[in-house]
C-alpha positions in Angstrom: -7.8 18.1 24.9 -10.3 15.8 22.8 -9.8 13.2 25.3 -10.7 15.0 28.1 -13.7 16.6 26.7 -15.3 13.0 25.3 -14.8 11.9 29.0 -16.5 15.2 30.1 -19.6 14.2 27.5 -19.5 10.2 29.1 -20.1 11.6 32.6 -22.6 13.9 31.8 -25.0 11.6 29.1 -24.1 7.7 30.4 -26.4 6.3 32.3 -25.0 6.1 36.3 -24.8 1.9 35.9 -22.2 2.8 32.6 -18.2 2.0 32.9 -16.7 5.7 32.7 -13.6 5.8 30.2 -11.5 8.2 32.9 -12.4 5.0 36.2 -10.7 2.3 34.2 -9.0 0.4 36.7 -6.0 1.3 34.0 -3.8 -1.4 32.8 -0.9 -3.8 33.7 2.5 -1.4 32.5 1.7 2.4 32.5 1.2 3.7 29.3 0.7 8.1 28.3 -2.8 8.4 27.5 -3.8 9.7 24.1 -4.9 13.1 23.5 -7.6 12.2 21.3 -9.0 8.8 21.9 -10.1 7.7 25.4 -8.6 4.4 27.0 -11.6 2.2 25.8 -11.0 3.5 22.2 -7.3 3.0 22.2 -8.2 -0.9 23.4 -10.8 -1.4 20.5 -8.4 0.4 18.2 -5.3 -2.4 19.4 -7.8 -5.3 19.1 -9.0 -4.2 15.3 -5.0 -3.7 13.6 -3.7 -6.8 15.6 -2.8 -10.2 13.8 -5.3 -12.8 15.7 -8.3 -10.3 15.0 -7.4 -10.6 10.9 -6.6 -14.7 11.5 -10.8 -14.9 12.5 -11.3 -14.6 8.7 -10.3 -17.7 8.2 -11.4 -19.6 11.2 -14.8 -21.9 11.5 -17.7 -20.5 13.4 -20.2 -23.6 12.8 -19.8 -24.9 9.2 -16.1 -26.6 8.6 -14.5 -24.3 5.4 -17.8 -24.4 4.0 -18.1 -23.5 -0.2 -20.1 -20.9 -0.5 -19.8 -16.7 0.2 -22.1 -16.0 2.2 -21.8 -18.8 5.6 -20.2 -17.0 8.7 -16.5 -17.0 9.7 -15.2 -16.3 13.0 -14.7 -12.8 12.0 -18.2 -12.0 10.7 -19.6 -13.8 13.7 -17.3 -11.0 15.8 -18.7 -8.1 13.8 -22.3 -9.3 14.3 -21.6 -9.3 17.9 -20.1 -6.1 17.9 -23.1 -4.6 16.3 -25.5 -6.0 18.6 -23.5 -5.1 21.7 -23.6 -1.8 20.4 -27.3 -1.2 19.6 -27.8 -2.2 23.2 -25.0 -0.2 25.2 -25.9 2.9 23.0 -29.7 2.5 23.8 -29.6 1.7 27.4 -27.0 4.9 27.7 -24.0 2.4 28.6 -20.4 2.8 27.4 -20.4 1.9 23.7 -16.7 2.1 23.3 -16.4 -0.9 25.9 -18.4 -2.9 24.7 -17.2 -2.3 21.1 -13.1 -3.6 22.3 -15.1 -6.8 24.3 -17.0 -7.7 21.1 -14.1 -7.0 19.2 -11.5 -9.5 21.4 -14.0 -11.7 22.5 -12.9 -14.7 20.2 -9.7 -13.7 19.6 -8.0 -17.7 21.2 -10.5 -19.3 19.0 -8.7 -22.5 17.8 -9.1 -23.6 14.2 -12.3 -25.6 13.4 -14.2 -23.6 15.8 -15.5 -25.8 18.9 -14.4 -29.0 17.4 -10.7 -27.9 17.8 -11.5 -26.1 21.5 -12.7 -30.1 22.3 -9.8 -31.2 20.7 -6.7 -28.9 22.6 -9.8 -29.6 26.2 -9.2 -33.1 26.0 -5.8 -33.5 25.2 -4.0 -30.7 27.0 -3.5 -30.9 30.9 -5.7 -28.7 32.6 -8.2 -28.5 29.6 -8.6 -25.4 27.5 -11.3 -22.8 27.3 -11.2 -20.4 24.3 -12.3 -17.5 26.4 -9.6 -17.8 28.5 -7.3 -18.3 25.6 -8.0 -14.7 24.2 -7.0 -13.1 27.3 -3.4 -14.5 26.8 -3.6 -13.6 23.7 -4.2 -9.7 24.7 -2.1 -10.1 27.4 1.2 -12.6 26.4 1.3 -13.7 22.4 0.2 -10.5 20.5 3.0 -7.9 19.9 5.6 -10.2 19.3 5.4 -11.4 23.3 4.7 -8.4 24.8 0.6 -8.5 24.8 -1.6 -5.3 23.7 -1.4 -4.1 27.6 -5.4 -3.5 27.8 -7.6 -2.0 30.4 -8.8 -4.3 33.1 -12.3 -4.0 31.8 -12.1 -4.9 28.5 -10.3 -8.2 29.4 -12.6 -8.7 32.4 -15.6 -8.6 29.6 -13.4 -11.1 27.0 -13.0 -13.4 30.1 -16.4 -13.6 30.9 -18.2 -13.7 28.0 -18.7 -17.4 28.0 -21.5 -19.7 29.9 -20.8 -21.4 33.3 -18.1 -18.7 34.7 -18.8 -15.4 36.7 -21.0 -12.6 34.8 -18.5 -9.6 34.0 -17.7 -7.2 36.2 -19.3 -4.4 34.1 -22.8 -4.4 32.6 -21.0 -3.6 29.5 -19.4 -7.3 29.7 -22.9 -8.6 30.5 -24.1 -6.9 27.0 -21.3 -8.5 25.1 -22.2 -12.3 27.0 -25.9 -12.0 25.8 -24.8 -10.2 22.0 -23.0 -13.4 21.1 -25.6 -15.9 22.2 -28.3 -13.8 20.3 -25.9 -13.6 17.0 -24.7 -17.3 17.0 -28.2 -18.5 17.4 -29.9 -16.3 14.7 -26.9 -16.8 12.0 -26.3 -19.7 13.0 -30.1 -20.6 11.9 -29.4 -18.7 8.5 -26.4 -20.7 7.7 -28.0 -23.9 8.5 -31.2 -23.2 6.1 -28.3 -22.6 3.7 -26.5 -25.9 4.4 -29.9 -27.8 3.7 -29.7 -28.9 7.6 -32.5 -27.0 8.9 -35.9 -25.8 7.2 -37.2 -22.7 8.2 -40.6 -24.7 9.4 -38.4 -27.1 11.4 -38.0 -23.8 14.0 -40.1 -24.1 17.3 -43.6 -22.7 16.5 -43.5 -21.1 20.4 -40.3 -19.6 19.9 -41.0 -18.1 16.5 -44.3 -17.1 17.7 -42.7 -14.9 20.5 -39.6 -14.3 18.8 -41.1 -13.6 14.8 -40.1 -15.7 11.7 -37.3 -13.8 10.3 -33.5 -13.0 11.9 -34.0 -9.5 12.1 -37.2 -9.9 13.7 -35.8 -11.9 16.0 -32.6 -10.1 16.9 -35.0 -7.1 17.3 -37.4 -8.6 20.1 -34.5 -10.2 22.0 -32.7 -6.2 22.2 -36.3 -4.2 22.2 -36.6 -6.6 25.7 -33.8 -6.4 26.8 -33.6 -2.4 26.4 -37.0 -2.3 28.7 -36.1 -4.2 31.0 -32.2 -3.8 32.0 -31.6 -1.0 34.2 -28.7 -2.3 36.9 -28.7 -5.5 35.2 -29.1 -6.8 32.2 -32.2 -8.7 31.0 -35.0 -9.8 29.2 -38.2 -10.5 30.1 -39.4 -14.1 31.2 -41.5 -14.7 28.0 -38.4 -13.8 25.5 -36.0 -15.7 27.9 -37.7 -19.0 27.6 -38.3 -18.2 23.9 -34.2 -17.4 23.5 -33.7 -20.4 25.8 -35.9 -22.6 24.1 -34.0 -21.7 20.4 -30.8 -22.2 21.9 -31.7 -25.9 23.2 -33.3 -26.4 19.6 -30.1 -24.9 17.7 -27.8 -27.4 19.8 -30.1 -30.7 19.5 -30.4 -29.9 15.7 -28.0 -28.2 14.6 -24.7 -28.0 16.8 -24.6 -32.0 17.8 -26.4 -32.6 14.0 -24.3 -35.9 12.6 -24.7 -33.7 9.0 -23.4 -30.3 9.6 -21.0 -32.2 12.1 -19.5 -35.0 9.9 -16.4 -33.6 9.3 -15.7 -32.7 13.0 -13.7 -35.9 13.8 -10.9 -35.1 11.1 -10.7 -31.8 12.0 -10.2 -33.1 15.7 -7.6 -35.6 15.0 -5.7 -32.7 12.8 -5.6 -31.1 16.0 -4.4 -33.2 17.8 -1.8 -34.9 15.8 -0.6 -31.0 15.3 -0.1 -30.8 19.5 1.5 -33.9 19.3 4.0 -33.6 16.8 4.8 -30.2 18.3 5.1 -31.7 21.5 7.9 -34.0 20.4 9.5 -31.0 18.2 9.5 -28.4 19.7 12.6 -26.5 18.1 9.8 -26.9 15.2 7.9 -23.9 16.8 8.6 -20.9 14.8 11.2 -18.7 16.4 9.0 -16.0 18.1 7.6 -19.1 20.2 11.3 -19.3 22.5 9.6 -16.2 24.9 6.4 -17.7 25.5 8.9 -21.1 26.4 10.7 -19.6 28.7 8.1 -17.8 30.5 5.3 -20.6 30.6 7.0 -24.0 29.3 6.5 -26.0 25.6 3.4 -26.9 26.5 1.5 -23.5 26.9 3.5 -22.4 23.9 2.4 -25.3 21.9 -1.2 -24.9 22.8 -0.6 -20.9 21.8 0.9 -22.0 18.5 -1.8 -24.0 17.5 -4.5 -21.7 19.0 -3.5 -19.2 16.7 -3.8 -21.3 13.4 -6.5 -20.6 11.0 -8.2 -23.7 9.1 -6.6 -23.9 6.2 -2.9 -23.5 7.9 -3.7 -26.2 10.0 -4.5 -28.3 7.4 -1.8 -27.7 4.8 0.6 -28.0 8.2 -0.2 -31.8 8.6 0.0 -32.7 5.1 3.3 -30.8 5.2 4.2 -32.9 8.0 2.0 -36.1 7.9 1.5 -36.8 3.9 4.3 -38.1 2.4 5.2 -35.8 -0.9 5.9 -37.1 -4.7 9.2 -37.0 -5.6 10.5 -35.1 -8.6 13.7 -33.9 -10.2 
């Protein structure tokens, strides 16, 4: 069986700190394994064909439906991730295939308008929102019509986890993922602001450049060079490329993230947001069909926060003209 020898080749070339396919801690409802792929595989595999993973496409990753090919989406953000998780895992002989289906899922409850609409649902939901969070339900209860994806423990441990200010992942794999999105949504994020006229390449921190180099892929390549050297049952960098990183990351969010510029539009796309939960709220029989499960399991209120969740940008805001902007009448 393919399966079984792929597992066979894990447990005799992974590292001893690496996440074994075959000691998943398995998932919610049993499910036959496959004979070819390995339990990690099938996850990434469910993650890649589902709906929310193609909705990231045309969701905000810093830049509000910016005009112009080549500034991030949610979905390019995801694959950058991916590929940076996986240069790691793969060099530090950890479980690639895990941290591929993390990567993969970890932005999967992104709302429209990227942060601005996470602040948006936060502050007007009860009991807040947190995207992380967010894509585990959507693994676990809005994908598959209702029924969830059914995913190994791991992977949604790593989706979970992958954000600042909660508890690392419990597998190193997870930890990978956590520090591959901070290292891709600082360096693009730099790109697509030199793009957007916000930032000048000479604006960067000297110290951190001078560590870090001058170009992305300079930088990107220091951060994973240190980390591969220094991670062994942990994962980390060494203390001159973790101020450096640090350092960026404070820079990116004074002048870039918080920038009244590339930020302008955020308020809009907040009150769309909000008026959408509102009106939804009040409407409920509004919610499309598919919506009467998640109901009656969890109330309007989670459903309504699912619903708009899910949106991308430009559903969001054809929705509230649809609703809000009265429409011309003609024969």
């Amino acid at each position: 069986m393919i399966r079984a020898d792929i597992e066979n080749i894990e447990e005799q070339t992974l590292s001893k700190y690496a996440t074994l396919s075959k000691n998943t801690k398995g998932r919610i409802s049993h499910s036959e394994k496959c004979d070819i792929r390995t339990e990690f595989q099938r996850d990434r595999d469910r993650i890649l064909h589902c709906n929310s993973f193609r909705r990231l496409k045309d969701k905000t990753q810093v830049f509000l439906s910016p005009q112009g090919d080549h500034y991030r989406t949610r979905l390019t953000h995801t694959l950058e991730v991916s590929q940076i998780a996986r240069t790691i895992t793969r060099a530090l002989r950890l479980n690639e295939d895990l941290a591929e289906a993390i990567a993969l899922g970890h932005d999967l409850g992104h709302t429209p308008f990227g942060h601005a609409g996470e602040r948006a649902i936060d502050e007007i939901r009860p009991g807040g929102f947190k995207h992380n969070y967010q894509s585990v339900r959507v693994v676990d209860h809005i994908e598959n019509y209702g029924n969830g994806m059914n995913l190994t423990y791991e992977v949604k441990n790593g989706i979970a986890c992958h954000s600042d200010n909660i508890q690392e992942a419990s597998t190193l794999e997870g930890r990978v993922v956590r520090i591959s999105d901070k290292i891709a949504y600082i360096n693009h994020d730099i790109e697509d602001a030199i793009r957007a006229k916000v930032l000048r390449e000479n604006d960067l921190p000297y110290d951190c450049i001078y560590v870090l180099g001058r170009t992305k892929s300079d930088r990107i390549s220091t951060i994973i060079m240190s980390i591969v050297k220094n991670s062994t049952d942990d994962i980390q960098m060494d203390s001159e490329v973790l101020k450096a990183h640090n350092r960026l990351k404070s820079f990116m969010f004074e002048a870039v993230y918080t920038n009244p510029i590339a930020k302008s539009e955020e308020s809009k796309a907040m009150e769309i947001v909000k008026k959408l939960y509102e009106y939804y709220q009040e409407n409920i029989d509004k919610l499309p069909s598919f919506y009467s499960k998640i109901i009656e399991k969890f109330g309007k209120e989670r459903a309504v926060c699912d619903y708009i969740a899910g949106m991308t940008d430009q559903y969001a805001v054809e929705l509230f003209k649809d609703i809000y902007i009265p429409k011309f009448w003609s024969k």
